[in-house]
C-alpha positions in Angstrom: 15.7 10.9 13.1 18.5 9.0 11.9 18.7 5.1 13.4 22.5 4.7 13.6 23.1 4.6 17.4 19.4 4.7 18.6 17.6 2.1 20.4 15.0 0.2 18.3 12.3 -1.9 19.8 9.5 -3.4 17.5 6.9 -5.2 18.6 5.9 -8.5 16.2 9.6 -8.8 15.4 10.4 -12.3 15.8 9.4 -12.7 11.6 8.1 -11.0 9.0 8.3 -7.2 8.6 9.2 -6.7 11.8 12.5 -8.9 12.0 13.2 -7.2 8.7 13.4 -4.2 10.9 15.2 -5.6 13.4 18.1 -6.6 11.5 18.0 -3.4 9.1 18.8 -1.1 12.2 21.3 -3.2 13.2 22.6 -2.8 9.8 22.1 0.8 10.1 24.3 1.0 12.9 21.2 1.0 15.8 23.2 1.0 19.3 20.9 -1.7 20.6 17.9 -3.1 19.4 14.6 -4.9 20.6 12.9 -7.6 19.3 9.4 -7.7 20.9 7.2 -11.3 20.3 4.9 -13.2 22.4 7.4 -16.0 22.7 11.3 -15.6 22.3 12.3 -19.2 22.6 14.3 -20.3 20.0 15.3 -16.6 18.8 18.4 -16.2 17.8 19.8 -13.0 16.0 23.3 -11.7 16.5 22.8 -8.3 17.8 19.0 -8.3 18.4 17.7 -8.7 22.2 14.3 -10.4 22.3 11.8 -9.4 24.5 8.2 -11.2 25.8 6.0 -8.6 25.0 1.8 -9.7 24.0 0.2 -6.2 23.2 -3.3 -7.5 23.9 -1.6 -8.1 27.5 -1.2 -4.7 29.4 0.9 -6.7 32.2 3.7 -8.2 29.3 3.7 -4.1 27.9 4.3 -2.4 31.2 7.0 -4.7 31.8 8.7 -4.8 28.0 8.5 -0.7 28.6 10.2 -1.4 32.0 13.1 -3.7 30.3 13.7 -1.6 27.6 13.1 1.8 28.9 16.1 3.8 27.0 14.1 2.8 23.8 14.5 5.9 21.4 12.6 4.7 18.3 9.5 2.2 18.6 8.0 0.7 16.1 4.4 -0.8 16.5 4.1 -3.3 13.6 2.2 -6.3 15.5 -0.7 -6.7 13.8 -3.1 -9.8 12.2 -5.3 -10.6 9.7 -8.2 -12.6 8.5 -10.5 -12.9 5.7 -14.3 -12.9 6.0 -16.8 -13.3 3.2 -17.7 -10.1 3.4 -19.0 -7.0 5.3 -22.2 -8.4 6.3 -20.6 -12.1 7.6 -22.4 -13.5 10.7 -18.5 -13.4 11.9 -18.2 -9.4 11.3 -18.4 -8.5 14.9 -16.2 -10.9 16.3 -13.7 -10.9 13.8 -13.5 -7.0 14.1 -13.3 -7.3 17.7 -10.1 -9.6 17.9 -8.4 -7.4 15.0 -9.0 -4.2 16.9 -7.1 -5.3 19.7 -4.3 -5.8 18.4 -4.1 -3.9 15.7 -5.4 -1.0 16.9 -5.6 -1.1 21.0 -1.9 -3.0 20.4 -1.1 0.4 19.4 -2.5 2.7 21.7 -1.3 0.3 25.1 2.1 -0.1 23.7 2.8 3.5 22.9 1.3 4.6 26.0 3.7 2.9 27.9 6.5 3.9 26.2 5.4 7.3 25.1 7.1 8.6 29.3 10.3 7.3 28.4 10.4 8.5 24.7 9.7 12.3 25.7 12.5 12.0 28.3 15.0 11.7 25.4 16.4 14.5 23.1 15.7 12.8 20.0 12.5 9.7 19.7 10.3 8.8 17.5 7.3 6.1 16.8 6.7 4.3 13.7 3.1 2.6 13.0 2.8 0.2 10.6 -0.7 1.0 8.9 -1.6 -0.6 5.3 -2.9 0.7 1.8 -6.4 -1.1 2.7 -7.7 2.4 4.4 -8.2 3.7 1.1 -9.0 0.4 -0.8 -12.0 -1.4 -0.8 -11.7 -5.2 -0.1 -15.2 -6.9 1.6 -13.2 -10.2 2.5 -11.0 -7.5 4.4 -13.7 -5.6 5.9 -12.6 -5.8 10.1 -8.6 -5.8 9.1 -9.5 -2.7 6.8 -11.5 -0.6 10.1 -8.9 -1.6 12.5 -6.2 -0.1 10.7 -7.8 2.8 9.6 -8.4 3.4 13.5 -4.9 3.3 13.9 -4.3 5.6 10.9 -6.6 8.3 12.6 -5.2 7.1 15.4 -1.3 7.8 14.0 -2.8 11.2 12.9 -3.9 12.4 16.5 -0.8 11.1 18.0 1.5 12.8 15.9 -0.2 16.4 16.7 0.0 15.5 20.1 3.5 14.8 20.5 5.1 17.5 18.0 5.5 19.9 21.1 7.7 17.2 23.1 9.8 16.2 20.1 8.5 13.2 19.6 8.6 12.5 15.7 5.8 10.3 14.7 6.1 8.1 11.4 3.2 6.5 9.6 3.9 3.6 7.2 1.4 2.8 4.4 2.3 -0.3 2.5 -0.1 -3.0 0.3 0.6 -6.5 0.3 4.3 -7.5 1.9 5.8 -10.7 1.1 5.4 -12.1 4.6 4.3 -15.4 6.1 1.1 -13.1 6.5 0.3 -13.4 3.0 1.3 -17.0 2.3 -1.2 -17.8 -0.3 -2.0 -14.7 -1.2 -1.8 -14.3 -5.0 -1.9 -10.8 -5.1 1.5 -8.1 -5.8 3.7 -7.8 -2.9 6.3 -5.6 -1.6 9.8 -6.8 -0.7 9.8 -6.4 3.4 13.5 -5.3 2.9 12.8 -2.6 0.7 9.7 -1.7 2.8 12.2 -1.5 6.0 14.7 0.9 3.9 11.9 3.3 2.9 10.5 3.7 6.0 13.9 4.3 7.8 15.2 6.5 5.0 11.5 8.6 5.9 11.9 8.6 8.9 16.2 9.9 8.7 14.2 13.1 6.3 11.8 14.0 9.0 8.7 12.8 7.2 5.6 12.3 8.5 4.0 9.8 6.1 5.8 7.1 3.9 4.2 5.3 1.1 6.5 2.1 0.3 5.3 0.9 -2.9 3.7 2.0 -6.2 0.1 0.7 -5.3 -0.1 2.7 -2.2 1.9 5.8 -4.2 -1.3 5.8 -6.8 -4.4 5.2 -4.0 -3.0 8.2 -1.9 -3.1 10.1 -5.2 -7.0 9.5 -5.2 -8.2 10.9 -2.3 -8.6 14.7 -3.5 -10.2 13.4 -6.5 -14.0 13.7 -7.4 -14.4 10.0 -7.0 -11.2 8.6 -4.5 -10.0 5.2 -4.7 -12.0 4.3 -1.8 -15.2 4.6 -4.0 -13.7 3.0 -7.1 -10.4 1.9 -6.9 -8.2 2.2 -9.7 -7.6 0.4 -12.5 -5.5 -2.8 -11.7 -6.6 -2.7 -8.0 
């Protein structure tokens, strides 16, 4: 599905990855696009309508899906992160608690709500932003790493379910982005830009999966292998 003259929302979009996506469809020629974020005062894009939407907070969704109800492509890239000292932490359960609701019950209210309006049009798709760290191993990660591979399996399911309505779903698997998200971080990372263009560029071919940078490229690789990255992660990783 090609984004010139859809309509974009994506949630988390008032920095980071998600603004990146924002103004790339615009770019792109995106009739109208949504900018979804827990507080839009002070936004202000040319082109980009911003939209109070929480996706712990069932009553913001239903109302976001409400506002923007001819949305044709949305893209669940909310999502947050926190480091532990590993998987074992007296803060384990709480810590996986908080990420899995955003970043994976975000996903599943969100696209339930909009999921109707989507299989009304001739032409929709989704786009989750998932991460390299379901195949990587990365303790201080532990409760970021399950709740995105929920979503993955999640992504997975989703995509099965909607082929018959026409409904194209898009997974994106990316390492480290350049973000304020990884302020601090000193660790490779992927320019958000170039990210943005791979994904929409997968998404105009009809793909299914899209792996935006070489780290991600090589840990996919592993996973038919007698011992996957996920057991011992390459060399450089």
């Amino acid at each position: 599905m090609d984004i010139k003259n859809a309509t974009v929302f994506i949630t988390g979009a008032n920095r980071g990855l998600g603004l990146a996506f924002a103004r790339e469809a615009r770019r792109r020629g995106a009739a109208k696009v949504y900018a979804g974020m827990r507080k839009t005062g002070g936004f202000n894009e040319p082109g980009i309508i911003p939209v109070k939407i929480d996706v712990t907070d069932p009553a913001s969704i239903a109302a976001a899906a409400e506002l923007a109800a001819d949305t044709t492509v949305l893209i669940n890239n909310a999502g947050i992160a926190a480091l532990i000292d590993n998987p074992l932490s007296a803060d384990v359960a709480a810590q996986s608690a908080r990420m899995f609701d955003t970043n994976y019950y975000g996903v599943v209210r969100v696209t339930q709500a909009f999921e109707p309006g989507l299989s009304t049009k001739p032409k929709a798709a989704i786009i989750n932003v998932l991460s390299d760290i379901v195949w990587l191993p990365r303790p201080i990660l532990a409760p970021y790493a399950a709740s995105k591979a929920a979503a993955w399996s999640y992504t997975n399911q989703l995509r099965f379910h909607l082929r018959e309505r026409g409904v194209q779903v898009l997974g994106l698997h990316v390492g480290f982005i350049d973000t304020d998200l990884t302020n601090g971080l000193d660790v490779p990372k992927a320019n958000p830009a170039d990210v943005v263009s791979q994904t929409y560029d997968a998404l105009a071919a009809g793909k299914s999966e899209v792996m935006a940078d070489t780290g991600t490229v090589a840990l996919k690789s592993t996973l038919a292998a007698e011992e996957p990255g996920y057991i011992t992660p390459p060399q450089g990783f």
